[in-house]
C-alpha positions as CSV (number, residue, x, y, z in Angstrom):
1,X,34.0,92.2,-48.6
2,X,36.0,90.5,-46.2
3,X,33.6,90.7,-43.3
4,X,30.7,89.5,-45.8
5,X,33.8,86.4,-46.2
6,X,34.0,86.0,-42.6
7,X,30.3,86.1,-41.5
8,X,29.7,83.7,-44.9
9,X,32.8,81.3,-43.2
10,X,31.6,81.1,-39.5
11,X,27.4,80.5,-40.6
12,X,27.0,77.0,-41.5
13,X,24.9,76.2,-44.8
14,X,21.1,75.5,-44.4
15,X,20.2,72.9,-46.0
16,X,17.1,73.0,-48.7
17,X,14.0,72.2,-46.9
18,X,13.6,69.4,-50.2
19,X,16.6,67.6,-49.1
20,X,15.3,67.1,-45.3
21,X,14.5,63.3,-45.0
22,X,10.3,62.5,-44.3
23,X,9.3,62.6,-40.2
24,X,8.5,59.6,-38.4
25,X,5.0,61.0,-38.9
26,X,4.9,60.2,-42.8
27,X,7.0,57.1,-42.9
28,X,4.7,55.0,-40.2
29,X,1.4,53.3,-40.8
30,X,-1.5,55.1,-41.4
31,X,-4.3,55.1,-38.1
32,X,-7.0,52.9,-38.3
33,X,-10.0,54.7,-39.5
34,X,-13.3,54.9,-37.5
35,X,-15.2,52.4,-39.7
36,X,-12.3,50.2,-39.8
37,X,-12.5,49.8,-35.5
38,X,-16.3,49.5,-35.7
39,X,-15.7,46.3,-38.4
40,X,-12.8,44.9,-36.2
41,X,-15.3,45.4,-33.1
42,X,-18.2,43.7,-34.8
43,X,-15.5,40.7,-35.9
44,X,-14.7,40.2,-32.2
45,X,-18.3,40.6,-30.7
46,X,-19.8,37.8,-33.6
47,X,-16.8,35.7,-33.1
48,X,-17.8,35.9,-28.8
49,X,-21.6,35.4,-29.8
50,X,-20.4,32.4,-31.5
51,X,-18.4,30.8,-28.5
52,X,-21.1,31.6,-26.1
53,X,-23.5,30.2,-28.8
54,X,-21.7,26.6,-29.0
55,X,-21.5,26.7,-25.1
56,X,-24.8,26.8,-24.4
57,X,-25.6,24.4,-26.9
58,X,-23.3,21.7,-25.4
59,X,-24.7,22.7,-22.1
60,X,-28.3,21.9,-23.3
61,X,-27.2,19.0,-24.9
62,X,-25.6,17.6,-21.5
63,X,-28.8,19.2,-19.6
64,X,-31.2,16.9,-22.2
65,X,-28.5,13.6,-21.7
66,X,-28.9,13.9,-17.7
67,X,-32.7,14.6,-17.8
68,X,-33.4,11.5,-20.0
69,X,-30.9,9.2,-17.9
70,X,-32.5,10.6,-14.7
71,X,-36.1,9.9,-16.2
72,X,-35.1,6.2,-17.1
73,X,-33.5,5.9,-13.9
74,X,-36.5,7.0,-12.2
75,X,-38.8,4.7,-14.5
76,X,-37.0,2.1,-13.4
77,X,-37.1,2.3,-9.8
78,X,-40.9,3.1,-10.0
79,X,-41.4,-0.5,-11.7
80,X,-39.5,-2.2,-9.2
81,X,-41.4,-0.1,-6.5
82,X,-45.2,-1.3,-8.3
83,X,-43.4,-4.9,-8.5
84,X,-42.5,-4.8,-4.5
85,X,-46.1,-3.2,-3.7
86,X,-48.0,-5.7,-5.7
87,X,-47.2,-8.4,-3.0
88,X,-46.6,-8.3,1.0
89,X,-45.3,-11.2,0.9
90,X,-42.8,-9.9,-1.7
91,X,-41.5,-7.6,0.6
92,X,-41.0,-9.9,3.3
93,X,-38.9,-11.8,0.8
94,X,-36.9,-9.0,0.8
95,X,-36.4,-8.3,4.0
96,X,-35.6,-12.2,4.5
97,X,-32.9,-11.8,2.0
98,X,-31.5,-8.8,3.3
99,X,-31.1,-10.4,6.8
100,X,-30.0,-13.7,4.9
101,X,-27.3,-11.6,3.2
102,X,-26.0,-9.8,6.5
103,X,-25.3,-13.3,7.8
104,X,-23.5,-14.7,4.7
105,X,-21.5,-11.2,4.9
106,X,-20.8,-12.1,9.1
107,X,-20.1,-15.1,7.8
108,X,-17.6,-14.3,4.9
109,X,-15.8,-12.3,7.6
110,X,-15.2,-15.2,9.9
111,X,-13.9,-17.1,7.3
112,X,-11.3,-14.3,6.4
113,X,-10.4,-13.7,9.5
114,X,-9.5,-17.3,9.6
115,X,-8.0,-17.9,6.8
116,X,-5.9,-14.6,7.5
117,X,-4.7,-16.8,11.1
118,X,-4.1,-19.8,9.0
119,X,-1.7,-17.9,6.5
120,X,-0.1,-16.3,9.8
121,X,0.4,-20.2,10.9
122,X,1.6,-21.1,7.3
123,X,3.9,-18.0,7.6
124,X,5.9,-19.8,10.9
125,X,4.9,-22.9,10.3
126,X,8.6,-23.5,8.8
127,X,9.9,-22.0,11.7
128,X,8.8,-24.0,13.8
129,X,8.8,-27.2,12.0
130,X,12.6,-26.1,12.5
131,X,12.6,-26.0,16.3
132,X,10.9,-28.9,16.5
133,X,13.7,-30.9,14.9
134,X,16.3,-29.4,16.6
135,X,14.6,-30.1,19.6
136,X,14.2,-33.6,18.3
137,X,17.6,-34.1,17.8
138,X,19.2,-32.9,20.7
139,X,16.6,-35.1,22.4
140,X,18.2,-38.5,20.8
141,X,21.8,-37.0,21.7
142,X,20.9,-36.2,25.3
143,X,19.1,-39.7,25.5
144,X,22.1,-41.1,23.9
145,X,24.7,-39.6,26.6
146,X,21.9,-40.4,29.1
147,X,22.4,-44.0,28.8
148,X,25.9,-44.3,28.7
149,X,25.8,-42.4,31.7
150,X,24.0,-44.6,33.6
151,X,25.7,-47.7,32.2
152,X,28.8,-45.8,33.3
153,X,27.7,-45.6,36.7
154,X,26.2,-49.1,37.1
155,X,29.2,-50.7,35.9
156,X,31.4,-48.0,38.2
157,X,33.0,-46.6,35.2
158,X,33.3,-43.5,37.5
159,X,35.4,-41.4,35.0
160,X,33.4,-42.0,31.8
161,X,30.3,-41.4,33.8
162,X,32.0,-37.5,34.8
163,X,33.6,-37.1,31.1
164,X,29.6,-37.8,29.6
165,X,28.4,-35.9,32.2
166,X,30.7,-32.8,31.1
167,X,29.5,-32.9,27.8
168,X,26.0,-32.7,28.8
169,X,26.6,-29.8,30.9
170,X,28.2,-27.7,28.3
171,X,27.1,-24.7,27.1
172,X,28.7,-23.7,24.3
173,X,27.9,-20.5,22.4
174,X,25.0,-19.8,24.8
175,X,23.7,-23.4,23.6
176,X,21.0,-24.9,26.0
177,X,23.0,-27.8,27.6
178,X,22.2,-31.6,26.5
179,X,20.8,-32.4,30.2
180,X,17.7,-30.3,29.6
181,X,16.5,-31.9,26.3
182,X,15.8,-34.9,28.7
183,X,12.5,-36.0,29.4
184,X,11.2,-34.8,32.5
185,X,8.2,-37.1,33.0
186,X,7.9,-40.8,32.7
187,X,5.8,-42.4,30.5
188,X,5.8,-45.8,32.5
189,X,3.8,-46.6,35.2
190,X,6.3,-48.5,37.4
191,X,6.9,-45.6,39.2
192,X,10.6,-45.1,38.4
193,X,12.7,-42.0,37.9
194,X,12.2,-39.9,34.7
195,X,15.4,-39.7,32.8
196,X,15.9,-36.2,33.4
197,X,15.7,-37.5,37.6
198,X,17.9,-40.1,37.0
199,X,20.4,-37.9,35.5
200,X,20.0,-35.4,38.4
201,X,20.3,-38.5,41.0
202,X,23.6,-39.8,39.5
203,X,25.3,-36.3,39.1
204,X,25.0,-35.7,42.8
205,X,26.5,-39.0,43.8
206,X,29.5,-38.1,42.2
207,X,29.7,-34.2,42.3
């Protein structure tokens, strides 16, 4: 009895084959069946037929849209061609107008080309409307000095003549000096010095 104990203790209890839970096998969906794949096949092919279907159709619709545009197109160049045949002298017109065209083009570029050097001047025009006043201005100072200058030296004034002279010698900041805003050619006819000469003449008699 106390083996039958011992070999009843050390043997776990099998369980009843009505308490084992289902298998994976029973608990998961059932397969498809071989009519149910044929359906789904013929569902994807007619839906495939359907898209090809509508393709083509928009492609003959384009196809018919470009054929009948091309045909007008071509209608239309055929009357101008029956018009332009009718009439040599038509198509001499045509030829005068093409030639009568390339020169209005040649033309049309001149005139851009010009206008485009004309907005170039307008673009420095300011510039040198600038200069030109500056140049103007240190002209009337250098004439200014000029004549005191020679005063100065007529009258012997010897001193003052050097002290003007100075200042039109300076050249301050990398300035041009006054002497060269001086005129450098007479506009008499008396045959006289320029005042630029004159200048130069009465700086060597006292330097």
């Amino acid at each position: 009895m106390d083996e039958e104990k011992d070999q009843q203790v050390g043997q776990a209890p099998q369980p009843d084959s009505q308490d084992l839970p289902p298998s994976p096998a029973k608990r998961g969906d059932k397969p498809m069946t071989k009519g149910q794949r044929q359906r789904r096949q013929r569902s994807v092919f007619q839906y495939i037929a359907i898209l090809f279907a509508a393709a083509f159709l928009l492609l003959l619709y384009s196809f018919m849209m470009e054929r009948r545009q091309y045909q007008s197109y071509l209608e239309q160049n055929q009357e101008q061609i029956d018009s332009l045949q009718q009439s040599a002298s038509a198509v001499q017109r045509l030829d005068a107008l093409y030639e009568e065209n390339a020169k209005l083009k040649e033309q049309v570029a001149d005139l851009e080309e010009q206008l485009a050097d004309a907005n170039d001047q307008l673009d420095v025009l300011p510039d040198v409307i600038s200069h030109q006043e500056h140049v103007l201005s240190e002209t009337c100072r250098a004439l200014d000095h000029f004549w005191q200058i020679d005063e100065a030296y007529v009258r012997g004034r010897y001193s003052l003549c050097r002290e003007l002279i100075q200042e039109m010698e300076a050249t301050e900041n990398g300035q041009t000096p006054l002497k060269d805003y001086l005129p450098k050619e007479s506009t008499t006819d008396n045959g006289r010095f320029s005042p630029y000469d004159r200048y130069l003449e009465i700086y060597e008699a006292l330097y």
